[in-house]
C-alpha positions, -999 to +999 in steps of 0.1 A: -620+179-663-592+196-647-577+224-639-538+230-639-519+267-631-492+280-641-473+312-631-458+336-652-433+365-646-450+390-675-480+385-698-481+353-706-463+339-738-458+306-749-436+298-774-442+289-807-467+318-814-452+343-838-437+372-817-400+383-810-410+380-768-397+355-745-410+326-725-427+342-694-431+305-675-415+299-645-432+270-635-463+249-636-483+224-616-503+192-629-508+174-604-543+184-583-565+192-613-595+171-604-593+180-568-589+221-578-618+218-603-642+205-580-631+229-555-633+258-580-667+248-590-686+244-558-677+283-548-709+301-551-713+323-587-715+359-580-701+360-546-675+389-536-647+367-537-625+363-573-624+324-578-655+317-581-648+334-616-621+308-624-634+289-656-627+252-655-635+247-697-610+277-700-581+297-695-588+325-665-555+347-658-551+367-627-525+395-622-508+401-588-536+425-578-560+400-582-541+371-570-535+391-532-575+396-534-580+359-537-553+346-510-582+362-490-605+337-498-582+307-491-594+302-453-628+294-467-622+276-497-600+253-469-629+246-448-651+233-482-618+205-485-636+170-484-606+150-488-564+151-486-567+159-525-589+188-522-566+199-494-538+198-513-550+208-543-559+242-521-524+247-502-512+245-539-531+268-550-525+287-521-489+286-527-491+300-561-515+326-552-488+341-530-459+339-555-482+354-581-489+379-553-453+389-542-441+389-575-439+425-595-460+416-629-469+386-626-496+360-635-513+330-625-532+313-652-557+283-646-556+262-676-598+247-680-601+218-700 
C-alpha cells in the first residue's frame, strides 16, 4: 500500500477519458509511498487537521485552500518521522503542499492503492 501525489494546475484530467479538456499534470511523485502511507495513517481520525482525511485505498484531492490549511500541520506530522523515509516522504509532501498552495487553482491529489 502506497500513496503517490500528484499536482495539478486545474481540476484534474487525465487523458484518455472522453472530453475536449487538456492534461492538467504538472508533475508527480512515486517515490515515498510506503513511507507517506504510514505516515498518513497513524494521524488521529477526526482531529482538526485535514490529512488525517487522506485515504490510502483511494484517491483524496485537495484544492489550494485546503492544501495552505494542511502545510499547517507539517511541524507535527515531522515530529511522528521514525525513519529518513518517513522524513522524506514528509518534506515531499511538504513540498507539494506549498506549490499546491501558491498556485491559483490548483490541486494535489493522493493516489491510494
Amino acid at each position: 500500500m502506497g500513496i503517490d501525489l500528484q499536482l495539478h494546475n486545474g481540476r484534474p484530467y487525465w487523458p484518455g477519458r472522453r472530453s475536449k479538456r487538456k492534461a492538467t499534470l504538472i508533475r508527480q511523485s512515486h517515490g515515498h509511498g510506503e513511507a507517506l502511507s504510514e505516515l498518513i495513517a497513524g494521524i488521529p481520525a477526526n482531529t482538526s487537521g485535514k490529512l488525517w482525511t487522506v485515504d490510502p485505498y483511494n484517491d483524496t484531492t485537495f484544492n489550494e485552500q485546503v492544501a495552505e490549511a494542511a502545510l499547517r500541520e507539517m511541524p507535527a506530522l515531522l515530529d511522528r518521522c521514525t525513519n529518513d523515509a518517513q522524513v522524506e516522504a514528509a518534506r515531499d509532501l511538504m513540498a507539494y503542499l506549498k506549490d499546491c498552495a501558491t498556485t491559483p487553482g490548483s490541486y494535489l491529489v493522493f493516489v491510494g492503492d
